[in-house]
Each structure stands twice: as structure tokens, then as C-alpha cells.
C-alpha positions in Angstrom: 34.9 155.2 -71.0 37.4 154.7 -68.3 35.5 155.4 -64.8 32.1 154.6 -66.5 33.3 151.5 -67.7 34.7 150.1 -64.4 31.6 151.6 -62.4 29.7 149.4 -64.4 31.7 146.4 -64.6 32.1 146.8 -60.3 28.3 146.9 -60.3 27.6 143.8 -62.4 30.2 142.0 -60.3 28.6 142.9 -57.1 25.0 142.2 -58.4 26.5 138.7 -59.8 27.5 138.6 -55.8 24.3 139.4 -54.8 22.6 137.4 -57.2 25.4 134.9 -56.5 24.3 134.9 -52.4 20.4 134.8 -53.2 20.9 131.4 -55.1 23.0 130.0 -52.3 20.2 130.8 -49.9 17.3 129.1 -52.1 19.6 126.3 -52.5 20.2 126.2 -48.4 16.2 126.9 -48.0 15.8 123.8 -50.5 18.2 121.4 -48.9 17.1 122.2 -45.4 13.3 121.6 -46.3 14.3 118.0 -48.0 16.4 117.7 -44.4 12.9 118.4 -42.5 11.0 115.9 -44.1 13.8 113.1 -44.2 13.5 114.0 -40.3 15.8 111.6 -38.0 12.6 110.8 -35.9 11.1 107.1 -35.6 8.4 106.3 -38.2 5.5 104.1 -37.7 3.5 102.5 -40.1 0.7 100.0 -40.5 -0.4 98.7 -44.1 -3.1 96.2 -45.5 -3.7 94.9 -48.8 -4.2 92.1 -51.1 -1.5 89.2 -51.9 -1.1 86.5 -54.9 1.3 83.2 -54.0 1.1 80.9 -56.6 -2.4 81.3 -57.7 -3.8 81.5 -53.9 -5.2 85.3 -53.3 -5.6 86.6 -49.6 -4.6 89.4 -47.6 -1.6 91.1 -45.6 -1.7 93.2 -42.7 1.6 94.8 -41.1 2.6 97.2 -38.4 6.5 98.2 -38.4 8.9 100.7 -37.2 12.0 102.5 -38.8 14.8 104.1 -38.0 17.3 106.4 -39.9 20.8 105.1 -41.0 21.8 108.5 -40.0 20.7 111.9 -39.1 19.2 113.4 -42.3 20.3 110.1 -44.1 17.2 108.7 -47.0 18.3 105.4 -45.8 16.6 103.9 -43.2 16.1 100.2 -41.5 13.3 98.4 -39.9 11.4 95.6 -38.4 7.7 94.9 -39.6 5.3 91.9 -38.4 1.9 91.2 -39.1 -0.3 88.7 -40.5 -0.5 87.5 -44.4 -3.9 85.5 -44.9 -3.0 83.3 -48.3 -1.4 80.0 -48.3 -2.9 79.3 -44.6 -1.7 81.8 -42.0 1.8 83.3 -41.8 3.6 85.5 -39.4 6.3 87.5 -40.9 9.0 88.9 -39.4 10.7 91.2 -42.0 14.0 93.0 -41.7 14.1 95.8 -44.5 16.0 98.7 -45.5 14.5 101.6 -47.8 16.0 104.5 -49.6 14.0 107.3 -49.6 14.2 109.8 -52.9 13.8 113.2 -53.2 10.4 114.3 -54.6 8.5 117.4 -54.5 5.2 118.9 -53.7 5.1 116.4 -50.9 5.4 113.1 -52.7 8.9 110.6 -52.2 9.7 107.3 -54.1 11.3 105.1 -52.2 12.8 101.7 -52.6 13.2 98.8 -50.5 14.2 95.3 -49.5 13.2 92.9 -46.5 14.0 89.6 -45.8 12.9 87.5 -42.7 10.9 84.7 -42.2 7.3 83.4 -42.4 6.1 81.2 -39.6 3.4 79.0 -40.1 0.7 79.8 -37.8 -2.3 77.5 -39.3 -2.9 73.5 -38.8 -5.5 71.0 -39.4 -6.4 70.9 -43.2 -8.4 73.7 -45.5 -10.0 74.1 -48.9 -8.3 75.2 -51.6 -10.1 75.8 -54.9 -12.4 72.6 -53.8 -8.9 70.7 -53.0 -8.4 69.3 -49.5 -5.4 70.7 -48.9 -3.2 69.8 -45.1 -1.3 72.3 -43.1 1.6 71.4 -41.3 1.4 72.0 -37.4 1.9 76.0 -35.7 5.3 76.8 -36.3 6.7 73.4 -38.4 6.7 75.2 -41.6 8.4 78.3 -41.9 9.2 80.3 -45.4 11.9 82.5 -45.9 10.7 85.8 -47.3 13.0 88.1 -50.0 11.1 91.1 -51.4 11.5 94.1 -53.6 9.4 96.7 -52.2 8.9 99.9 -54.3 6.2 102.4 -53.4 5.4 106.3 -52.8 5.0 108.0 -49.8 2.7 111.0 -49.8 3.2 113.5 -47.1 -0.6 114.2 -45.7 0.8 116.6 -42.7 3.9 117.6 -40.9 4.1 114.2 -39.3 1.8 111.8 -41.6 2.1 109.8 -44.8 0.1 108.2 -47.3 2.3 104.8 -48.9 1.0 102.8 -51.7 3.6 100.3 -52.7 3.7 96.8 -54.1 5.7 93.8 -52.6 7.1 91.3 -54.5 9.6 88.5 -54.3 9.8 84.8 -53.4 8.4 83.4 -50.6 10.7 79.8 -50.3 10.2 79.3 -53.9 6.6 80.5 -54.5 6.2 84.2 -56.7 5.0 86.6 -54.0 3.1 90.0 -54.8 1.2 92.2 -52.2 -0.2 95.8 -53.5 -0.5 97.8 -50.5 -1.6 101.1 -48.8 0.0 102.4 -45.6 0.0 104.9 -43.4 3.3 106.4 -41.3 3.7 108.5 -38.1 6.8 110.3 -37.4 6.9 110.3 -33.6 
């Protein structure tokens, strides 16, 4: 068995090699595709949807850019603004930070934060439920906004995702939820 026997054992060892450098390569393919799609390239987004603040039901609407912590990082910062429709008329100005998981076939969790504040934009007096209810001057009342923001992203094409996500939080003391669906552009 002597030259048969080590023959064999040199052949397994070099197919375990083989084997051994096919694996390494999936694994290289695998971690370079997740690097593609958590691209270091600006994203833009826009996203609509309903909101809930104490009892009160309207709308948000926000636009918003993001960058990456770091080339390839999941992490990335932002800015969004818009409009949120509910207690009278708001303009946030949100600072947030996601962290992008890794999914497959083309779908991501993510999780975020933003904080920033909500300015006031309504005056005059409005109807609440059939309450007479009297907002404050443009700009006298602002809110500060702290949300949890966990979603999916669903990558649509090489540069284009769909997000569905639901924001919640306080908004200066007052339970905040917003349900949304977005869409992002990597530029």
C-alpha cells in the first residue's frame, strides 16, 4: 500500500486545495456582490405615508439624502425634510443614521434613528374632531422629533429601491407613528 497509499492521500490533499480555493472564491464573489449593493455612492430618497400623533391622523411626505460612514460601510448618515400634515403643519428637519443588513435575493433590513426638529408652519385656528383648536404663530412652536425607524429596502434595479418602513417615536411628548413607502436612487 505504500506508493498507492500516498498517491491517494496527495490527491485528496490537493482536491481539499482545490476544493479549498473554489470556496474561497464563492466567498470573495459573495462578499464583493454584498460590497456592490452597499455601494459608497449618495442615495436619494422620497417617501409618503400616513401618521398617528395622539389620536390626530394625517400624512408625511419627505425627500432626503445619505451618505456612507465609509466605503462599503452598512452604516450610513443623512438629512431628510419634508412636510407632516397632522397636528397642523410641521417641517421636519431630521438627522438620522441607518444600518443596513445583509439580505438576499435583493431585499435589506435596515434600522435607523433620526432626531431633529419640527417647526411649526400653521397659524390661525382649525378643527379638530369638531374642537376649535388654535395654532400658535409660523415658527413659535417647534417639537423635537426622536424616532426608531425600521424598514426594508427592496432592490428594484442596479441603482433603485423599493422602502416600506414604519416611524415611530415621540414627537415632544406626543406617541408618533408614520408607515411609509419610499423610493431611493443611488446617484
Amino acid at each position: 500500500m505504500g506508493s498507492k497509499g500516498n498517491v491517494f492521500a496527495i490527491s485528496l490533499l490537493v482536491a481539499g486545495l482545490m476544493m479549498s480555493g473554489t470556496a474561497a472564491q464563492a466567498a470573495a464573489t459573495s462578499t464583493t456582490t454584498a460590497k456592490a449593493y452597499r455601494n459608497d455612492r449618495v442615495n436619494l430618497g422620497f417617501s409618503g405615508g400616513l401618521v398617528t400623533t395622539g389620536g390626530v391622523y394625517g400624512g408625511v411626505f419627505l425627500a432626503g439624502v445619505s451618505l456612507p460612514v465609509g466605503r462599503y460601510s452598512p452604516v450610513r448618515v443623512g438629512l431628510d425634510s419634508g412636510i407632516i400634515f397632522a397636528e397642523g403643519t410641521g417641517l421636519p428637519i431630521l438627522l438620522n443614521i441607518t444600518y443596513n443588513f445583509d439580505g438576499s435575493a435583493g431585499v435589506r433590513p435596515y434600522i435607523g434613528a433620526a432626531v431633529g426638529p419640527v417647526i411649526n408652519l400653521s397659524s390661525g385656528t382649525r378643527t379638530v374632531f369638531g374642537y376649535t383648536v388654535a395654532n400658535p404663530g409660523v415658527g413659535s412652536d417647534v417639537k423635537l422629533a426622536i424616532l426608531v425607524k425600521p424598514g426594508l429596502r427592496f432592490n428594484v434595479a442596479e441603482n433603485l429601491d423599493i422602502m416600506v418602513e414604519t416611524a415611530f417615536g415621540g414627537l415632544t411628548g406626543t406617541f408618533y407613528i408614520a408607515p411609509t413607502l419610499g423610493i431611493a436612487f443611488r446617484v
